[in-house]
Structure formats: C-alpha cells, structure tokens
VOGU-3710 file (C-alpha; in Angstrom, 3 decimals, decimal comma):
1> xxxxxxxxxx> 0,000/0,000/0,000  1,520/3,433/-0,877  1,458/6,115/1,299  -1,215/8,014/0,033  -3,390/4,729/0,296  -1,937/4,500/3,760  -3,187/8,578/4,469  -6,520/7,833/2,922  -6,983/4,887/5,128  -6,412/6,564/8,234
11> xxxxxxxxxx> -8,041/9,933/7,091  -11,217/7,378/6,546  -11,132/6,195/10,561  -10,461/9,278/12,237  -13,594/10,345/9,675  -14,925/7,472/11,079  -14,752/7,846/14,452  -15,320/11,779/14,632  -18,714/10,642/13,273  -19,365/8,478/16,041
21> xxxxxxxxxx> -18,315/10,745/18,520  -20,160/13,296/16,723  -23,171/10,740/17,791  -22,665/9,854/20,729  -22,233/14,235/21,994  -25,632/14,490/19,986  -27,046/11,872/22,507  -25,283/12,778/25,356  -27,249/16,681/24,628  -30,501/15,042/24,216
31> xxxxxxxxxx> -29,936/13,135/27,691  -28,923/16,258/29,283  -31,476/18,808/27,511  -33,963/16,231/28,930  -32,649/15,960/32,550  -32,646/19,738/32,542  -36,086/19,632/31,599  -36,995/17,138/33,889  -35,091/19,238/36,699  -37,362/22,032/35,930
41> xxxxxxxxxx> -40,551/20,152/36,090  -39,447/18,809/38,889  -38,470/22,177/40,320  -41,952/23,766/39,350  -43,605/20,729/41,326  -41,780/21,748/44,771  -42,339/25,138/44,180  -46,149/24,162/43,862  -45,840/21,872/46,995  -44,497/24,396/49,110
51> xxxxxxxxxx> -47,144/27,081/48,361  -49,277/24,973/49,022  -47,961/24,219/52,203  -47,674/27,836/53,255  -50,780/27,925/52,297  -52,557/25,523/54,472  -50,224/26,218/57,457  -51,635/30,213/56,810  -55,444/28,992/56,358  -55,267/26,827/59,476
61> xxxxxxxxxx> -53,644/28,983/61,291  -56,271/31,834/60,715  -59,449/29,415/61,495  -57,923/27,908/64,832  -57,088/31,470/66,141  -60,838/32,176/66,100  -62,088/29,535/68,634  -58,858/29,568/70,499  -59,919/33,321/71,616  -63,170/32,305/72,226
71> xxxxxxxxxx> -62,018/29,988/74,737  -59,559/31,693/76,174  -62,075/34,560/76,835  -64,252/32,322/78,192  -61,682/31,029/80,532  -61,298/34,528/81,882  -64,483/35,312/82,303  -64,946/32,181/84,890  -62,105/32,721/86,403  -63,196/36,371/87,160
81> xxxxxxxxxx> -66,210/34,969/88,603  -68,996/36,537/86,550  -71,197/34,070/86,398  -71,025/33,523/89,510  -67,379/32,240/91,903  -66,361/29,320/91,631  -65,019/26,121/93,890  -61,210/25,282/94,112  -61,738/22,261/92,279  -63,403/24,217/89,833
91> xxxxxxxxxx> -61,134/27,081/89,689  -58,176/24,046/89,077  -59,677/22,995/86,056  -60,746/26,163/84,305  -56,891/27,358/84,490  -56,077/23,866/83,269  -58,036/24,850/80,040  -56,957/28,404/79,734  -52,885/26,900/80,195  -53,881/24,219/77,206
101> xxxxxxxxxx> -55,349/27,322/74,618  -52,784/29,608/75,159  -50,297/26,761/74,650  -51,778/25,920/71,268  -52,494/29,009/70,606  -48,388/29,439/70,672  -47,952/27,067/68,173  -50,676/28,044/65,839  -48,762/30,895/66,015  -45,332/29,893/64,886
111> xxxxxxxxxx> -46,735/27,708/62,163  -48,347/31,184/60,748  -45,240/32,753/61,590  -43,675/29,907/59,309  -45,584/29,950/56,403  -45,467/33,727/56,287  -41,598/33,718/56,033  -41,771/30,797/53,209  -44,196/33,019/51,582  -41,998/35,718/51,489
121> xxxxxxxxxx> -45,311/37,729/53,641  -43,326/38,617/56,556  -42,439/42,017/57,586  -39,852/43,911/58,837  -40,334/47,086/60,521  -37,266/48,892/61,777  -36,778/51,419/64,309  -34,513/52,814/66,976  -35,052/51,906/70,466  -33,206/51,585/73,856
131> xxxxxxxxxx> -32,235/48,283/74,609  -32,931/49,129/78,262  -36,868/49,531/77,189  -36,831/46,078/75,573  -35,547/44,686/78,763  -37,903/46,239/81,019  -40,655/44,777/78,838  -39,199/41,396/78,761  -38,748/41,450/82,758  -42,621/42,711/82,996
141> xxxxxxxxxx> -43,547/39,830/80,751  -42,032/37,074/82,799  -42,184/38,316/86,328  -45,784/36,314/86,676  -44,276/32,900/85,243  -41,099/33,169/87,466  -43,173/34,358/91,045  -45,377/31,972/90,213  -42,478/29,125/89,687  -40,306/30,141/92,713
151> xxxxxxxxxx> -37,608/28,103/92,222  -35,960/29,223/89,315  -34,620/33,080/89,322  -34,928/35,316/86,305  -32,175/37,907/85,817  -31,739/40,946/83,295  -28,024/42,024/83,943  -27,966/45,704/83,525  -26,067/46,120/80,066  -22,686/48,068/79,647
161> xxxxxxxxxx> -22,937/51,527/77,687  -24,680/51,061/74,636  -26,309/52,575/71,620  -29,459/53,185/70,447  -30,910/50,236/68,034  -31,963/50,530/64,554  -33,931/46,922/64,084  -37,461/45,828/64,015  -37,860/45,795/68,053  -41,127/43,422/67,920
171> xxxxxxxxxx> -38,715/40,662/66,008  -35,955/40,804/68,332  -38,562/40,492/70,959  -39,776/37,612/69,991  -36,201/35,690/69,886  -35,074/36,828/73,366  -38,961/35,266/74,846  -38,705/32,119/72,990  -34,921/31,714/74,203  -36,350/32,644/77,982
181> xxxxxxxxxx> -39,502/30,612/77,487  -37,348/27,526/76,910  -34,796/28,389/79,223  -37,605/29,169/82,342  -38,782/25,356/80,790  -35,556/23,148/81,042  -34,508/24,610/84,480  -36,106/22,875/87,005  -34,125/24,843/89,761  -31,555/27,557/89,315
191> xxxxxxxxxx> -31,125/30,879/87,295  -31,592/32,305/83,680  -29,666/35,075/83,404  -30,027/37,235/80,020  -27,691/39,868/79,109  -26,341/42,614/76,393  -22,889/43,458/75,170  -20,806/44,329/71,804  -19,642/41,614/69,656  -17,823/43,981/67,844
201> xxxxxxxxxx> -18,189/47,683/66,709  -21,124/46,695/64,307  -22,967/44,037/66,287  -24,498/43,740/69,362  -24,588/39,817/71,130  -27,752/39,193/73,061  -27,500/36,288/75,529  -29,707/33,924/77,583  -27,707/31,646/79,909  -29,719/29,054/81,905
211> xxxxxxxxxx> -28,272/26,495/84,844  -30,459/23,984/83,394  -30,207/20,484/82,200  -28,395/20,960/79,587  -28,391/19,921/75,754  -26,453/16,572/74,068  -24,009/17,755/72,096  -25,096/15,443/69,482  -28,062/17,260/69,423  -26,614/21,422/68,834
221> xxxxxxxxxx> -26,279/21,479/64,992  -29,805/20,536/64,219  -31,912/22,878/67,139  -32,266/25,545/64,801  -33,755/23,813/62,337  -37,709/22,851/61,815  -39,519/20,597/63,758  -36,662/19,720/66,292  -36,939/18,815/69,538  -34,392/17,736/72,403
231> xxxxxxxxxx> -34,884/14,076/73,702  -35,304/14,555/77,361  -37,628/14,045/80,164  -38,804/16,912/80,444  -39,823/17,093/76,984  -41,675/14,818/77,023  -43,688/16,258/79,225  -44,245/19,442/77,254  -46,057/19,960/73,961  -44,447/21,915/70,923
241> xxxxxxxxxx> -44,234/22,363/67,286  -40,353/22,197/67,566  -40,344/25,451/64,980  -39,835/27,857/67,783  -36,156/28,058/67,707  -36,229/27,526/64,003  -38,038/30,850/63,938  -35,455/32,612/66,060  -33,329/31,638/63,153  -35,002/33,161/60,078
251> xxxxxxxxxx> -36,168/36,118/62,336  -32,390/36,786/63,076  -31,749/36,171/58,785  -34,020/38,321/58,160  -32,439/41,360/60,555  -29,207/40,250/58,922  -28,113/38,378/61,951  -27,885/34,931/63,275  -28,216/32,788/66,329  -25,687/30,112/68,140
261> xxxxxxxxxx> -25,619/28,070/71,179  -23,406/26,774/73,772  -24,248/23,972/76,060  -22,980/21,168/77,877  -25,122/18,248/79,821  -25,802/18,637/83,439  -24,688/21,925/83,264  -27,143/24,041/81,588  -27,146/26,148/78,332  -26,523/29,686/76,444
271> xxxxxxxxxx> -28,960/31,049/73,479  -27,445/33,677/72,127  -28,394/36,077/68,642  -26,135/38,857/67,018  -27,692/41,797/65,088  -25,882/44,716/63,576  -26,430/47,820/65,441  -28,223/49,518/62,230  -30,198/46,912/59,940  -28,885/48,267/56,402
281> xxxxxxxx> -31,323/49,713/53,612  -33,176/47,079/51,531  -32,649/44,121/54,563  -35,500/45,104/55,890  -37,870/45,141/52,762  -40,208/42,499/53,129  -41,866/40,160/50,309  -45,336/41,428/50,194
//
C-alpha cells in the first residue's frame, strides 16, 4: 500500500470515528437537555408543593385562632367569677383549660409565623429603640411565670454603655422570649440570666444563659432547624411544634443576623443572637 493509500486509510477512521463521537455528543445533549427539563418540572412541582404548604399552614392557622380566643375569653371570664365564683376544684380545672389554649395558641402561632416567612409575607419594621426599654418589657412579661415558679430566678443584667438600636424591636422580641420561654422550661431549679454586650463595633450579642439540664451535644447542629426537639424528660412532658427556635433563626436572617448556642449536659445552656447595630437599607424590605 503506498502512502497516500496509507493517508486515505487513516483519514477514513479518524472520519470514522469523529462521526461516532459526533453521535454519541448528539445523545449525550438530548440526555442532558432532557434531565434539565426534567429538573425544571421537577423544580416547578416543589415550588407548587411548598405554596401549598404555606398555604394551608396560613389557612389553618387563621381558622384555629378564632375559637382559640373564644375559649380563652371564656376562661377569663370564669375565672373572674362573673357568672357567679367558683369552687377550688373548679377554679383548678378552668386554668387547666386556659394553660392548654394559650399553649396551642403558641404554636398556631409559629406555624403562621412559618408559612409567612416561606411566603416571602413577613415584615420587617425597623426602628430605633433603647435596649434598656426592651428589657424592662421582657422582665414585665415574665415576672408572673417566674413568682409563680419560685424556684428558678430570672435575671436581666444591667447592660454596659450602649447605643441606640436601629432593628425591628417586635422581632428581636420575639427571639429573646422564645430563648427565655425555653430556658424558664428546662430549668427545674436555678437561674436564667439574660444579658447585652458588643460583639464587635457593628454588632451587638444578646445572651440567655440558663443552669439547666443541659443539651447533648449530638443534638446542637440541628436545634435551629424545623420541627426539632431535644430528647429529654422533660420534653416529654411538654407539647411543641419544635419550629420555635427555628423561627429565632429566620427572624435573626431576616435582621441580617444569626443565632448560636453553647451547652454542655448537666450543666445548663446559652442562646445567644447577634444583630448589627443599624439593619442596612433594603434588609428590611419584606416580600409582600
């Protein structure tokens, strides 16, 4: 064979085979045109799914808030004796029922909160405010639960020099009661202590240390997320959603902060959340 014969040969297989590669990229676009179609469909479906998700959790939400207030009114109005006083016994089981609606009435309440930040309906109203004002309302809040308790102490350390907040107050709020709610809950006996300071010259660190029992370690990196709970006696004896912390979360996102904890077992536990001082322009526009 000559060597042109011998060119033309091997000009005819690389022809050849650039054909057949030529193929087999033609395929391999089909396969992924069609897995990036399927991707999207598939994408479209969960997006479907989780309106309408937030859209029963909203719809729920609004029709058990009606009766809940109706009998949580009622509750009042017997134990204010209008109809007439009533007997100990009596008196026992009407708070029993008034302690079991405001309780679910707390977790209808974060499941609306929940659907309205997966919604994108939240909103975020900033303003300044004294961190000392927050406090006092916090302390005014609780002072019933703890006198009533007696064995567990509630303290608001008086904070350092600070400034003046610019954050949506009513948000913040809301993180520092769940964190006291649940530390007041795991501490059986002790103190919750919450406090104030700089984290650095942007951010303020809000804290809530309990003596408590403590979380597994095991069990830190998922609190913050939705429907979590911590495996313990107590627990057990107490009725959630698991979503409160999970809120603290997105509410401190959503003030373009964020939320840690520190524990060890036995020993009891720290909730903290760290906010800028001034929530910037456009963090706090909301999805409406």
């Amino acid at each position: 064979m000559s060597d042109i014969e011998g060119t033309a040969a091997e000009l005819a297989r690389a022809l050849e085979e650039n054909a057949a590669l030529r193929a087999e990229l033609d395929e391999t676009n089909q396969g992924v045109l069609a897995l990036y179609a399927e991707l999207d469909q598939q994408a479209e479906q969960l997006r479907e799914v989780s309106e309408l998700k937030s859209r029963f959790l909203s719809y729920m939400s609004h029709e058990f808030r009606t009766p809940l207030g109706s009998i949580l009114s009622m509750t009042r109005l017997l134990e204010d004796g209008l109809d007439g006083p009533l007997n100990a016994e009596q008196l026992k089981q009407v708070r029993f029922i008034n302690a079991g609606a405001v309780e679910l009435r707390d977790m209808v309440d974060d499941l609306l909160d929940l659907a309205k930040i997966e919604a994108g309906r939240i909103s975020i109203s900033p303003a300044w405010f004294d961190l000392m004002d927050l406090f006092s309302a916090l302390r005014g809040m609780f002072r019933p639960l703890v006198e009533g308790a007696g064995s567990v102490e509630l303290v608001f350390e008086d904070p350092p020099s600070l400034p003046m907040l610019y954050t949506d107050d009513t948000k913040l709020a809301q993180i520092l009661r769940n964190f006291i709610s649940n530390a007041l809950k795991f501490t059986p006996n002790g103190k919750v202590t919450v406090s104030a300071g700089m984290e650095d010259e942007g951010h303020i660190r809000f804290s809530v240390r309990d003596t408590g029992i403590g979380i597994p370690e095991h069990m830190l990196g998922a609190l913050f997320e939705d429907f979590v709970q911590v495996d313990s006696p107590i627990q057990k004896r107490l009725r959630g959603t698991g979503l409160g912390l999970a809120l603290c979360r997105r509410f401190a996102e959503l003030l373009d902060g964020s939320v840690g904890v520190h524990s060890e077992l036995g020993e009891g536990s720290e909730f903290f959340v760290t906010l800028p001082i001034k929530l910037q322009p456009g963090v706090s526009d909301d999805g409406a």
